[in-house]
C-alpha positions as CSV (number, residue, x, y, z in Angstrom):
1,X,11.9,28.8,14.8
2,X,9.6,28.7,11.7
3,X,12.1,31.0,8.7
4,X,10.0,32.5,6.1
5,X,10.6,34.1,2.6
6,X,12.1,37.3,1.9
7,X,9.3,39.5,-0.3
8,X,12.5,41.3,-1.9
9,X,14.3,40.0,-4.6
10,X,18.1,39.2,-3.7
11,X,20.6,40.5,-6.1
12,X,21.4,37.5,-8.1
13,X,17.8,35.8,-7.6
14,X,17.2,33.3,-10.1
15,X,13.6,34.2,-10.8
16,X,14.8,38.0,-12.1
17,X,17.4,36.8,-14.1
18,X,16.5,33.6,-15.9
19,X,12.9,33.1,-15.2
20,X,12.4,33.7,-18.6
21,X,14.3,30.5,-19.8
22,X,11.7,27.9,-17.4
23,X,8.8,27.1,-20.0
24,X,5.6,28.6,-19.8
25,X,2.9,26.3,-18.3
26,X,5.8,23.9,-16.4
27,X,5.3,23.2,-12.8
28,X,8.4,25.0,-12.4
29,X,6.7,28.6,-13.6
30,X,3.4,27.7,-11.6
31,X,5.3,27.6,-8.8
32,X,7.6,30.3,-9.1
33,X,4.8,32.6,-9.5
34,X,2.1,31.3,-7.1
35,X,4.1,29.1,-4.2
36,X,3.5,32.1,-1.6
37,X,0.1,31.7,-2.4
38,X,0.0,27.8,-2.1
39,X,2.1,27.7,0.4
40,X,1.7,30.3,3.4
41,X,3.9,30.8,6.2
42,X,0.6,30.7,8.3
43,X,-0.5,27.2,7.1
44,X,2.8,25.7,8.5
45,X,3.4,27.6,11.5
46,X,2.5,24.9,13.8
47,X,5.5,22.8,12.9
48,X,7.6,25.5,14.4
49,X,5.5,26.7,17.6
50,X,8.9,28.4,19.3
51,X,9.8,31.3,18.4
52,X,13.9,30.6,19.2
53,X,16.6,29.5,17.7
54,X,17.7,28.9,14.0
55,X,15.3,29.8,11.4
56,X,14.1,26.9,9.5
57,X,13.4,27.0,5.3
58,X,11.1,28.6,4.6
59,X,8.1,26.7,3.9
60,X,7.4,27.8,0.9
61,X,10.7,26.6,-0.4
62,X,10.6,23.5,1.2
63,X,7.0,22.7,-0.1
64,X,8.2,23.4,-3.4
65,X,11.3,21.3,-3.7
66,X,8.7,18.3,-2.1
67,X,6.1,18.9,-5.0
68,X,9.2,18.6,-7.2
69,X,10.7,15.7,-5.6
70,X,7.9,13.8,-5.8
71,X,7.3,15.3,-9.8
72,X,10.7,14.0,-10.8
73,X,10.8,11.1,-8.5
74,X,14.2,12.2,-7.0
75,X,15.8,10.7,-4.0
76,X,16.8,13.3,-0.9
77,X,20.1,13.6,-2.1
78,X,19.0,14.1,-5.9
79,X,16.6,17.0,-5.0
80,X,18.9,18.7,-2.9
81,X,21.3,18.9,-5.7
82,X,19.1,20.1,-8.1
83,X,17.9,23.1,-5.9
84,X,21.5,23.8,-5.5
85,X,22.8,23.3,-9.0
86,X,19.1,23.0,-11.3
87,X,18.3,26.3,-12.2
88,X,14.7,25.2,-12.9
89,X,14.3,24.7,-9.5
90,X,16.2,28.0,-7.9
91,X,13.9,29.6,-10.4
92,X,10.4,27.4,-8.6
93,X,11.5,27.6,-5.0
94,X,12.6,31.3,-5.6
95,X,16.4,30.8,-4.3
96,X,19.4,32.9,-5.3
97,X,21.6,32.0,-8.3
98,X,24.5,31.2,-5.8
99,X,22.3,29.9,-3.0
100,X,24.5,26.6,-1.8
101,X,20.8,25.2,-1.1
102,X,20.5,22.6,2.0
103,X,21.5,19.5,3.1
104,X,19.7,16.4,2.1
105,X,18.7,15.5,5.4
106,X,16.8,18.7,5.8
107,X,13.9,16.9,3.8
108,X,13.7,13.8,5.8
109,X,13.9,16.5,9.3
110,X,10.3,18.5,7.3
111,X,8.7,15.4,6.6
112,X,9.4,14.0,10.3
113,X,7.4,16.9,11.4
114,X,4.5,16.4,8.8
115,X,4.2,13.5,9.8
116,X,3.7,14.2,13.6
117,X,1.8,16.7,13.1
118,X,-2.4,17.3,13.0
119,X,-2.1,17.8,9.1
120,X,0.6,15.6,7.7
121,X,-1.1,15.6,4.2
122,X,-1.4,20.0,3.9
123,X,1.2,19.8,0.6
124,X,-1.1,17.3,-1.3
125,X,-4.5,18.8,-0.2
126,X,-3.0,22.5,-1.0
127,X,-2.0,20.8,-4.4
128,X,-5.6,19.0,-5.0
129,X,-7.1,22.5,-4.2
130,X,-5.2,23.7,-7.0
131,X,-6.2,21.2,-9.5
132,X,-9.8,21.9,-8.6
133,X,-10.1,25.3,-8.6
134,X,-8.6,25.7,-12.2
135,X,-10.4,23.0,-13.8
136,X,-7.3,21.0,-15.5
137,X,-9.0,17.8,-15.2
138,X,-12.3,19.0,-16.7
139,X,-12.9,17.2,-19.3
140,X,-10.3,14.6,-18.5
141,X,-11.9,11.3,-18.3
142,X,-9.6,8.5,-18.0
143,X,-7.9,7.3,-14.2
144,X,-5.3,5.2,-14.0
145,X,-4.6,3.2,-11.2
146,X,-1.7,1.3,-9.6
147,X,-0.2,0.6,-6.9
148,X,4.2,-0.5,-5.3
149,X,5.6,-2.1,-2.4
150,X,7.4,0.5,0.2
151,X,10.7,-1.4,1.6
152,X,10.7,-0.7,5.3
153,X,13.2,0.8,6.9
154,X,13.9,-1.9,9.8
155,X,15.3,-5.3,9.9
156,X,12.7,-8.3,10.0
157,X,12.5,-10.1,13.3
158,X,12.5,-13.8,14.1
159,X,9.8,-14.8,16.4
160,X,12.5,-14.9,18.9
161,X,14.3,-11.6,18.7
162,X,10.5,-10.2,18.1
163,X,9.5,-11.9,22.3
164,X,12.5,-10.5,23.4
165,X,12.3,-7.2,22.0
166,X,9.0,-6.8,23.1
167,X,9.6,-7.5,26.7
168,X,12.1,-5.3,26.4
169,X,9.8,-2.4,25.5
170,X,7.7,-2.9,28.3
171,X,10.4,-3.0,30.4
172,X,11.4,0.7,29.2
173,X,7.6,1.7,29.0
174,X,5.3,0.5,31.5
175,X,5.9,1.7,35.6
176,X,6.9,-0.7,37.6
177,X,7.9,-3.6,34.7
178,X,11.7,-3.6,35.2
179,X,10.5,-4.7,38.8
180,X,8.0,-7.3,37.7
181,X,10.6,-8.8,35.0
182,X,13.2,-9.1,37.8
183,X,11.4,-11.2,40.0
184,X,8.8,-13.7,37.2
185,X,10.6,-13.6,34.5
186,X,13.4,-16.5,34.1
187,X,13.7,-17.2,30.1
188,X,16.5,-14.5,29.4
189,X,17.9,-11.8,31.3
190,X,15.9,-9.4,29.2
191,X,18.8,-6.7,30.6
192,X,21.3,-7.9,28.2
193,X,22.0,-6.6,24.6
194,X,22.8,-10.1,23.1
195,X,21.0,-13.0,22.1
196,X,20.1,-16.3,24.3
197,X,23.1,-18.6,24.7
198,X,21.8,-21.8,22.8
199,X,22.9,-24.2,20.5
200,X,20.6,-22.9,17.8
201,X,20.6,-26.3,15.7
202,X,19.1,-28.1,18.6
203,X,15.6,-28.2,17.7
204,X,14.5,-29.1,21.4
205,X,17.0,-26.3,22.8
206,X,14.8,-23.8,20.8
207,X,11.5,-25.1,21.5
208,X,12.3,-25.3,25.1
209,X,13.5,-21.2,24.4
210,X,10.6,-20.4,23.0
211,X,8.5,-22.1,26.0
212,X,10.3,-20.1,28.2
213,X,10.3,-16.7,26.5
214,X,6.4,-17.3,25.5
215,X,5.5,-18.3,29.3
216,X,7.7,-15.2,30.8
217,X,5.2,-13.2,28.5
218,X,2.1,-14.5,29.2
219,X,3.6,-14.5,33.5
220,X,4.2,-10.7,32.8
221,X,0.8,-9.7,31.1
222,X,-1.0,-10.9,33.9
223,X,1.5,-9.4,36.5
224,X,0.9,-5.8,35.2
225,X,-2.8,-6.4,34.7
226,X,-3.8,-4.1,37.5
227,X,-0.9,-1.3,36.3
228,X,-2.5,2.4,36.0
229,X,-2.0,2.4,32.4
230,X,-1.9,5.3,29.8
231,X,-1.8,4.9,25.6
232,X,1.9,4.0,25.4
233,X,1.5,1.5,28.4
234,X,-1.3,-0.2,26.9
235,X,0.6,-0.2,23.7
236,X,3.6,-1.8,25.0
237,X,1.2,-4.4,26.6
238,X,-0.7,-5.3,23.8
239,X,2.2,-5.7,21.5
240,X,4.0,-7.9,23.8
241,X,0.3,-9.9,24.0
242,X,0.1,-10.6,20.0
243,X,3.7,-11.0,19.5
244,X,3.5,-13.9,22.3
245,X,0.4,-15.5,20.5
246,X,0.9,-14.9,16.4
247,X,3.6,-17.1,16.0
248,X,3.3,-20.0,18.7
249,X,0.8,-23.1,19.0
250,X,1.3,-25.5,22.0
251,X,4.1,-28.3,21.2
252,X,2.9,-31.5,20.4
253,X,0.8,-33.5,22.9
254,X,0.7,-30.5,24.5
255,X,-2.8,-28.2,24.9
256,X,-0.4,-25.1,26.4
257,X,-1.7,-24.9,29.9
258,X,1.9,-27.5,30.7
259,X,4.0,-24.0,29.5
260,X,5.0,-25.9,26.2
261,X,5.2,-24.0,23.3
262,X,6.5,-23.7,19.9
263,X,6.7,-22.0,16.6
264,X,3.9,-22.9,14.7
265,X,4.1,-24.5,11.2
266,X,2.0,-21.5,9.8
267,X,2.3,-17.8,9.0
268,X,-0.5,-15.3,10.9
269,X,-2.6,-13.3,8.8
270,X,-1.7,-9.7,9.6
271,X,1.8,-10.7,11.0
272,X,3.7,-8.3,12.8
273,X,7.4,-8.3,11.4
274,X,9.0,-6.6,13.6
275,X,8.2,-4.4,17.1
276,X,10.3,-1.3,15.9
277,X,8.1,-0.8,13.3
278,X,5.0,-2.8,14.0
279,X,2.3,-1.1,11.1
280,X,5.3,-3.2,8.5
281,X,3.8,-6.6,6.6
282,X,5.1,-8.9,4.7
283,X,3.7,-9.3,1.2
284,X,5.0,-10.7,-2.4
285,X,5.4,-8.9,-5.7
286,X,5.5,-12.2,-7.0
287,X,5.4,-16.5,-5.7
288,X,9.5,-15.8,-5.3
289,X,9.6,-12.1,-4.4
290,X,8.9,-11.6,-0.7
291,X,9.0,-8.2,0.5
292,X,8.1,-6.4,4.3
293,X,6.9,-3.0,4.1
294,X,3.7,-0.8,3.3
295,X,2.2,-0.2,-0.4
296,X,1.5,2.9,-1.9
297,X,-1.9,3.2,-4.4
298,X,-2.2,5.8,-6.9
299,X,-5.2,7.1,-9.1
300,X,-4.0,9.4,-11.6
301,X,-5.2,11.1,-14.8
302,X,-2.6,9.3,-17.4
303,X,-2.0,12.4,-19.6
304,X,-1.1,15.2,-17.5
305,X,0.2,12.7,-14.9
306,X,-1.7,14.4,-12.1
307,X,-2.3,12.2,-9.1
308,X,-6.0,12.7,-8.1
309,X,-5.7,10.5,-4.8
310,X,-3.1,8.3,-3.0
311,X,-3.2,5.7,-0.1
312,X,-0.7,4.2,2.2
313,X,-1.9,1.5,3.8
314,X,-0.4,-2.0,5.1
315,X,0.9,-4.3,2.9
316,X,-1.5,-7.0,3.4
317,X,-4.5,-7.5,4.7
318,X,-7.8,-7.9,2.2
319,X,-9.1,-3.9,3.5
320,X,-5.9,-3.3,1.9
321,X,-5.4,-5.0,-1.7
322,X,-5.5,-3.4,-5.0
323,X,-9.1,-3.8,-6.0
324,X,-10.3,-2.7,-2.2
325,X,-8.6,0.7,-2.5
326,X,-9.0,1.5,-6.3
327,X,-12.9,1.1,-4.9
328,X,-12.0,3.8,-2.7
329,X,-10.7,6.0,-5.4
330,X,-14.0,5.4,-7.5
331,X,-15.9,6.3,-4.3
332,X,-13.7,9.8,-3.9
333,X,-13.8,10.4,-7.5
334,X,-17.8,9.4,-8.2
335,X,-18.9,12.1,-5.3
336,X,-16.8,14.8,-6.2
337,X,-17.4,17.9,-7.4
338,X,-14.7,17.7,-10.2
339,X,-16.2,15.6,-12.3
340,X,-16.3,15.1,-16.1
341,X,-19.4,17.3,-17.7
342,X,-21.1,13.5,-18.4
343,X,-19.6,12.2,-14.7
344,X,-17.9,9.1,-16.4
345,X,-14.3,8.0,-16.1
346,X,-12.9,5.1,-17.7
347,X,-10.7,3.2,-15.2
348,X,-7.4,1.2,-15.8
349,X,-5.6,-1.2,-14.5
350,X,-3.6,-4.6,-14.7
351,X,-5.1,-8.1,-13.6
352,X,-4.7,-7.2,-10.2
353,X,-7.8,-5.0,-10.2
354,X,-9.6,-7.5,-12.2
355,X,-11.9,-8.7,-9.2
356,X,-15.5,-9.3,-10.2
357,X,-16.6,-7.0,-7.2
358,X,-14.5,-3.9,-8.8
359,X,-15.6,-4.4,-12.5
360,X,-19.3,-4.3,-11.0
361,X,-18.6,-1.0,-8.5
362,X,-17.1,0.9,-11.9
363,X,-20.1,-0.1,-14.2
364,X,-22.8,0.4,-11.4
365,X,-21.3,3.9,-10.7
366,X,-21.8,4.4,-14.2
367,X,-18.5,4.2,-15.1
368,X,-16.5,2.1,-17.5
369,X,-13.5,-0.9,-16.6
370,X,-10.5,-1.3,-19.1
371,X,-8.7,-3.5,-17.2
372,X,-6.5,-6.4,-17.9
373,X,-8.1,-9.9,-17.5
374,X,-6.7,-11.8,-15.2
375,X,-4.9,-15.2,-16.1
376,X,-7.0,-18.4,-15.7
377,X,-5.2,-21.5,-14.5
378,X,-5.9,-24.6,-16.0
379,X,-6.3,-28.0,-13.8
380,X,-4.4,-29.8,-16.9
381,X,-1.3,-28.1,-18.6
382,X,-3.1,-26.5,-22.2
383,X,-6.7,-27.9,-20.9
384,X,-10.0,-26.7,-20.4
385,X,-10.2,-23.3,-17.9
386,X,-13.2,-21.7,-16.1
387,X,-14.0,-19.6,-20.0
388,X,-14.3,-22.9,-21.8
389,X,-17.7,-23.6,-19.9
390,X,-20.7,-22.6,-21.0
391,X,-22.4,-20.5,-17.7
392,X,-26.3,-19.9,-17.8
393,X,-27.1,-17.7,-15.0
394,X,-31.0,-17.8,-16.0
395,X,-31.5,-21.7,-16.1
396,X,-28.9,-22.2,-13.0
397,X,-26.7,-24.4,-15.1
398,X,-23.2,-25.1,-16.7
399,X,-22.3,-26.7,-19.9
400,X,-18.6,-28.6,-20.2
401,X,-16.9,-28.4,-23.1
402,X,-18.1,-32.5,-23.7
403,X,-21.4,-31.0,-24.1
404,X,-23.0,-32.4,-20.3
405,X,-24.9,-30.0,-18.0
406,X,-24.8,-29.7,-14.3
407,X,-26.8,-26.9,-12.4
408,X,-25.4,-24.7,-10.0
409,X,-26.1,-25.3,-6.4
410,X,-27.0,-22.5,-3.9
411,X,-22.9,-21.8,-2.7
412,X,-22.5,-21.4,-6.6
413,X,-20.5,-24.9,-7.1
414,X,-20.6,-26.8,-9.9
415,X,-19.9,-30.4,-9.4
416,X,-19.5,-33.0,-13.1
417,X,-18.6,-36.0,-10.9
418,X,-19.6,-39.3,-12.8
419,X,-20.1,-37.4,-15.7
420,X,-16.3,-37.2,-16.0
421,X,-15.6,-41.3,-15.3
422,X,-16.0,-42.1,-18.9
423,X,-15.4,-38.5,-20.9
424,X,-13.2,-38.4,-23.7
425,X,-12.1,-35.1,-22.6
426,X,-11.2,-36.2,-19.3
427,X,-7.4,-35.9,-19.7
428,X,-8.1,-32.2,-20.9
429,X,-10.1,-31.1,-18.3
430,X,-9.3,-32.2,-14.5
431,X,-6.7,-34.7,-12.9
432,X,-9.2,-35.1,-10.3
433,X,-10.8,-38.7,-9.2
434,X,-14.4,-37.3,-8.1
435,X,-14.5,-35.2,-11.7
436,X,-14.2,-31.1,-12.7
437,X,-15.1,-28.8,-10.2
438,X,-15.9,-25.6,-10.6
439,X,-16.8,-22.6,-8.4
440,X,-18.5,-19.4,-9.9
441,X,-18.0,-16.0,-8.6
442,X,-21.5,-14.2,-7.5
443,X,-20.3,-11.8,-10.2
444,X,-19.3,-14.5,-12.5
445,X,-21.2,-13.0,-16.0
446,X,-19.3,-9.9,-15.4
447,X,-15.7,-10.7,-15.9
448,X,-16.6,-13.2,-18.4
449,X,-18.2,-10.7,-20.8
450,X,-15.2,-8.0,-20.2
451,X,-12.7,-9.1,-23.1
452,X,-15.6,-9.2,-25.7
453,X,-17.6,-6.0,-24.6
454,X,-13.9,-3.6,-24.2
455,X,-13.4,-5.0,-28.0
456,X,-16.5,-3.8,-29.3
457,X,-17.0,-1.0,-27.2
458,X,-13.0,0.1,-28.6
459,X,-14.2,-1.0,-32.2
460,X,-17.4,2.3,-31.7
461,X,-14.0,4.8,-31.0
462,X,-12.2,7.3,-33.0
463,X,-9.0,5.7,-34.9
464,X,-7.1,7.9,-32.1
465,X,-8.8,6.5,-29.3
466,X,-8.4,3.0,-30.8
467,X,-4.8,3.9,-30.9
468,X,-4.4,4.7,-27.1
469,X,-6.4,1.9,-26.0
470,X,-3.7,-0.3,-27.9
471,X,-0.9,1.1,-26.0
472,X,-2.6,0.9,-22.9
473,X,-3.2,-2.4,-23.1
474,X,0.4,-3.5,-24.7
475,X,1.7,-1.7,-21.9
476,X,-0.1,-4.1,-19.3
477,X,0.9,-7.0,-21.0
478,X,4.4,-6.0,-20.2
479,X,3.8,-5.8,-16.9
């Protein structure tokens, strides 16, 4: 059952007796004097819809320690000690001086339920509504924006285990498919915990595996096609169908329709990693740093720290890179009512937001782009790049750094060819036996003109802004 905060001070509560000592204007005084407000018993009642058993905390408190948590960037077991020991945070969440506090697990149970429920986002918007209503962004007109790799929580699966596993699930899901499996399905007795018994260095022993495991799906899909199916049915189904077909391509010789299959010397765009958690992806942080998760974006106001909008989306997938949300934030952030008293921001970012498509949203919205350039690569080690040509939009043409013109064709390549047979700069420029190649981005002037115009546009700014702009940018070099 839902517990809810006592309106009368305890005897040793924190608040009463060293309230005084939590800085005026801290997150910890705003919430020790408005977190009722914030926070109602009413606005999380449908977490706890019975009305028996064990109260729960109060969700006031609990709201409070997660604002915290997430302030201070504290693990479960780090925020739970600081509610029980931080007196700070007795003083925010309104506990007792001796309250023991809760067990760190408690956090993960509340966020299970947000999660589920029809509002899993109510702390943030009831925080946003905050920031709104008093106005501490007015005036405020720089964002921030950034994004990190969430680990998941589940081991990666081979394209083996991830068959298996998935048969498995329909097994347990759909009506009738423990039946079905039983009787047309011969690759593995899908019954058993353990792996296939094969001699897993045999290359044709684990071709002729996969065959069998692949064909067993494909023999089962059709089997249950006629299956009165509800949304968990036809979610075990289609799982089952894209794990049989992202990772497989017929065997050689072989067209598929002779049941001969293997894994396929390529990796599926979109790849599901594994069936316990199939939303995970795999991504990189960088060429040697492979990671299989989700990524978090941010947009926040780099002074105060405020987050003014968040994503979580998959980690790969082109809806979900870097530039494609932070256009979402400038779409959230150019239509609402919050806005600056001239309605521009100045947006930053490293290279990965660099896109020509972004730089163009932020100026067309009226905005402006300090972001990091991103690094050219050069066909030749020290050569010529993509800046050392000379791009003239209105005539249709581009100049080499050898001084020869060719024009742009309608798909925006730009082709040297014979020109480079014979070029003194040849060895400079391109490795390649047809000549330099070069194709422009529709938005190529753009992202050309951005390291020149953010100089002289800085240059126009008080020493002090000149100053920040310095860090800012130091600071992405780091990165």
């Amino acid at each position: 059952m839902q517990g809810k905060e006592r309106l009368d001070r305890q005897l040793l509560d924190a608040g009463a007796l060293v309230g005084h000592l939590v800085p005026a204007g801290s997150m910890f005084a705003f919430l020790a004097a408005h977190r009722q407000d914030l926070f109602t018993d009413g606005d999380f009642a449908d977490l706890f819809p019975s009305g028996r058993g064990r109260p729960s905390v109060p969700a006031s408190v609990m709201a409070s320690v997660m604002v915290l948590q997430v302030l201070h960037d504290c693990s479960d077991a780090e925020a739970a000690e600081a509610a029980r020991c931080d007196l700070r945070w007795k003083v925010a969440c309104g506990m007792a001086l001796d309250d023991k506090g809760f067990h760190p697990s408690t956090l993960t149970y509340w966020r299970r339920r947000l999660a589920k429920s029809a509002r899993p986002h109510r702390i943030n918007d009831a925080v946003r509504q905050v920031v709104q209503e008093t106005g501490i962004l007015r005036g405020r007109h720089r964002r921030a924006v950034d994004s990190t790799i969430l680990a998941d929580a589940v081991a990666t699966q081979d394209t083996i285990t991830q068959l298996i596993s998935a048969i498995r699930r329909v097994r347990r899901q759909v009506p009738g498919a423990a039946e079905q499996i039983a009787a047309v399905c011969t690759g593995h007795d899908y019954t058993r915990p353990d792996k296939p018994r094969i001699d897993w260095d045999d290359p044709a022993a684990k071709d002729a595996l996969v065959s069998a495991l692949v064909n067993d799906a494909n023999t089962l899909i059709d089997a249950l096609a006629g299956v009165e199916s509800d949304e968990r049915t036809q979610a075990a189904l289609g799982l089952l169908a894209l794990v049989a077909g992202q990772d497989v391509e017929p065997a050689e010789g072989s067209d598929g329709t002779d049941g001969r299959w293997r894994i396929a010397r390529k990796v599926a765009p979109g790849r599901v990693v594994s069936t316990v958690d199939p939303e995970a992806r795999h991504t990189r942080k960088s060429p040697e740093n492979r990671r299989d998760g989700y990524r978090a974006h941010v947009a926040a106001e780099p002074e105060t720290d405020i987050i003014t909008d968040e994503r979580l989306t998959q980690a790969a997938g082109a809806d979900n890179s870097d530039p494609a949300v932070a256009a979402e934030f400038l779409d959230t952030e150019h239509n609402t009512e919050n806005n600056t008293e001239n309605g521009e921001r100045e947006w930053y970012g490293d290279s990965a937001y660099g896109t020509g498509d972004l730089r163009s949203a932020i100026v067309d919205a009226g905005h402006h782009a300090v972001i990091k350039p991103m690094p050219l690569q050069a066909p030749v080690e020290g050569g010529f790049t993509v800046d050392d040509f000379t791009v003239d939009e209105r005539a249709g043409t581009v100049g080499c750094p050898a001084g020869h013109t060719r024009p742009i064709s309608p798909t925006r390549w730009v082709s040297f060819g014979a020109l480079c047979r014979h070029c003194p700069l040849r060895a400079r420029c391109t490795k390649s036996k047809t000549g330099r190649k070069i194709v422009l981005h529709e938005r190529d002037a753009r992202p050309r003109r951005f390291v020149e115009g953010a100089l002289v546009e800085t240059l126009h700014e008080e020493p002090a802004r000149i100053a920040e702009h310095l860090r800012l940018e130091d600071q992405h070099s780091r990165q």
